[in-house]
C-alpha positions in Angstrom: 115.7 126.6 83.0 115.2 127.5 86.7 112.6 127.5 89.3 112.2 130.2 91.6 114.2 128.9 94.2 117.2 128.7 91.5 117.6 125.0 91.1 117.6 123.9 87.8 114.7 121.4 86.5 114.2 119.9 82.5 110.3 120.7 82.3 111.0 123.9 81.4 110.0 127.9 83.7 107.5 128.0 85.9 106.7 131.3 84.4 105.7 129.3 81.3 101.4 129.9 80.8 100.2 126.4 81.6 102.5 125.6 84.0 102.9 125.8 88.2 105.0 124.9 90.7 104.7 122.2 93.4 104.5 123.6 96.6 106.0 120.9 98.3 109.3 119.8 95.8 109.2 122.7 93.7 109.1 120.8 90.7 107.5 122.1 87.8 103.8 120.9 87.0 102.0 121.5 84.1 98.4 123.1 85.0 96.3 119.9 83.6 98.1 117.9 86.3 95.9 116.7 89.6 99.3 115.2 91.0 102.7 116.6 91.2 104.4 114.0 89.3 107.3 113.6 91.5 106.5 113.5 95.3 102.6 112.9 94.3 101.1 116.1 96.1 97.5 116.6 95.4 96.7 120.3 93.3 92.8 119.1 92.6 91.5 117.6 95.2 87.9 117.5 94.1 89.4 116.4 90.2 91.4 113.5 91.4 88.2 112.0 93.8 86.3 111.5 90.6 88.8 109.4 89.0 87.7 105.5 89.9 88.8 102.2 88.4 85.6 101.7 86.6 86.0 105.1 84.8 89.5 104.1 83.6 91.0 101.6 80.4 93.8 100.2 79.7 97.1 101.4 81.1 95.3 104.1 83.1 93.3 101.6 85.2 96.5 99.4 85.2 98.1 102.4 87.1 95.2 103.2 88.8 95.4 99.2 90.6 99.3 99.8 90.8 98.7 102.9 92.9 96.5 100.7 95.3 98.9 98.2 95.6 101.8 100.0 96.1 99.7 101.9 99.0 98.4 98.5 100.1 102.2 97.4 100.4 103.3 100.4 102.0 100.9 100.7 104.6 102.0 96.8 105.2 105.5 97.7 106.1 104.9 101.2 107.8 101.0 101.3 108.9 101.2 104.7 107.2 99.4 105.3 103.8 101.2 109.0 103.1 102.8 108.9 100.4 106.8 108.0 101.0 109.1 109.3 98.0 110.8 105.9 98.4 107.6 103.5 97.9 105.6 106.3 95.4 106.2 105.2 91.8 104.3 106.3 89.2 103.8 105.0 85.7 104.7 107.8 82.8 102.1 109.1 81.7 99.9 108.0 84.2 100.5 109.5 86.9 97.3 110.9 87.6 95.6 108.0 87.9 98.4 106.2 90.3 97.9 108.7 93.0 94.1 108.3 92.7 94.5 104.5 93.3 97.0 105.2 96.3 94.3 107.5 97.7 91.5 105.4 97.4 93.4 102.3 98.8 94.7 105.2 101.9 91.4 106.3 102.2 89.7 102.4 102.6 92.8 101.8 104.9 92.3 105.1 107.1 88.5 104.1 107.8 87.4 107.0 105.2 84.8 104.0 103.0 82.3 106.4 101.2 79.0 104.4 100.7 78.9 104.3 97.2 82.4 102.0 97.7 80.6 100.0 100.4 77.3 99.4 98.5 78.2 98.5 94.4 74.7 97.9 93.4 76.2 96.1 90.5 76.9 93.4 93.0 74.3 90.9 93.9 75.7 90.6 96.9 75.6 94.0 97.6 72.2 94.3 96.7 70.6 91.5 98.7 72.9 93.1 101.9 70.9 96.5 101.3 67.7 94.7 100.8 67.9 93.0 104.2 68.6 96.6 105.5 65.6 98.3 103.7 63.3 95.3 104.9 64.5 95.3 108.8 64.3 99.2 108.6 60.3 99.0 107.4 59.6 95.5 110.2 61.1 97.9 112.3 58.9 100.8 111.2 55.9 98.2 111.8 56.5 97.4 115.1 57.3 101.4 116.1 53.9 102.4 114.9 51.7 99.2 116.6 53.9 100.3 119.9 53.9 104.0 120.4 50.3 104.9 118.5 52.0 108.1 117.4 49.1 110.6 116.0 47.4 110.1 112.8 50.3 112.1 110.6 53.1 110.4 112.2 51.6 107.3 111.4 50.8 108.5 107.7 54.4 109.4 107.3 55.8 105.6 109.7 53.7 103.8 108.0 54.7 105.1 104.1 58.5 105.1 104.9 57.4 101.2 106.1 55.9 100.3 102.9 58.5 101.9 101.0 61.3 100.2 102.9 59.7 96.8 103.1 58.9 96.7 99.3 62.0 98.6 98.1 64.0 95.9 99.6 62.2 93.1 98.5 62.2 94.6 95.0 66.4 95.0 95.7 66.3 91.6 96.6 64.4 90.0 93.6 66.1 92.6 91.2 68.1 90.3 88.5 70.5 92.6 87.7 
């Protein structure tokens, strides 16, 4: 079987429905893919960002922690977090989920933290760092209105984001989740 470019490849014709071709190695992909499996180009961008440790078992999430690593590594040796044909190893099977853990390790590495993976709210400590940050933001709010003596509606709307700040964060804080 060839690919369009005449070399030869064992996953079968790109003309196959269900299949396409990497753009980068050629290689034949099947359309379910995210990943190319062998040079780890991204096809669905949007697909593979929903893919997270938490939403992952068994040797999936394994892969999904080996792709971090192997990124983590990488960018050790290189300061680089593309992915390197010589350090990109993907599990069978599971390749999928080890380019989403090399692109969420790349992304943490190249400064691109989203805020949900800043703030886990399933983390106490997490929780009581927002808390602090809702509290400050309404004592902050306090001071602001006893200062400036905005008009009457921009001291309705100061003085509700206030109370919803200050009590939001103290009910983070106290929350016993």
């Amino acid at each position: 079987m060839t690919q369009r470019d005449g070399s030869s490849d064992v996953t079968g014709s790109p003309a196959n429905p269900g299949e396409r071709i990497c753009y980068a190695c050629r290689y034949v992909a099947s359309e379910a893919d995210l990943t190319c499996r062998h040079c780890g180009v991204i096809f669905e961008p949007y697909l593979l960002g929903m893919i997270t440790g938490k939403s992952l078992t068994g040797p999936q999430a394994e892969a999904f922690q080996k792709g971090a690593q192997d990124c983590k590594a990488y960018w050790k040796l290189t300061k680089q977090t593309s992915v390197a044909p010589a350090a990109y190893k993907p599990w069978p099977g599971c390749h999928d989920a080890y380019r989403a853990g090399w692109k969420k390790a790349a992304d943490a590495l190249d400064g691109r933290i989203h805020l949900e993976d800043m703030v886990d709210l399933s983390r106490p400590e997490s929780r009581k760092k927002l808390s602090f940050v809702l509290m400050g933001g309404g004592l902050m709010l306090f001071f602001l209105i006893d200062t400036l003596q905005p008009p009457n509606y921009v001291k309705a709307i100061l003085t509700s984001l206030m109370v919803i700040g200050i009590f939001g964060g103290l009910g983070l804080y106290f929350s016993s989740n």
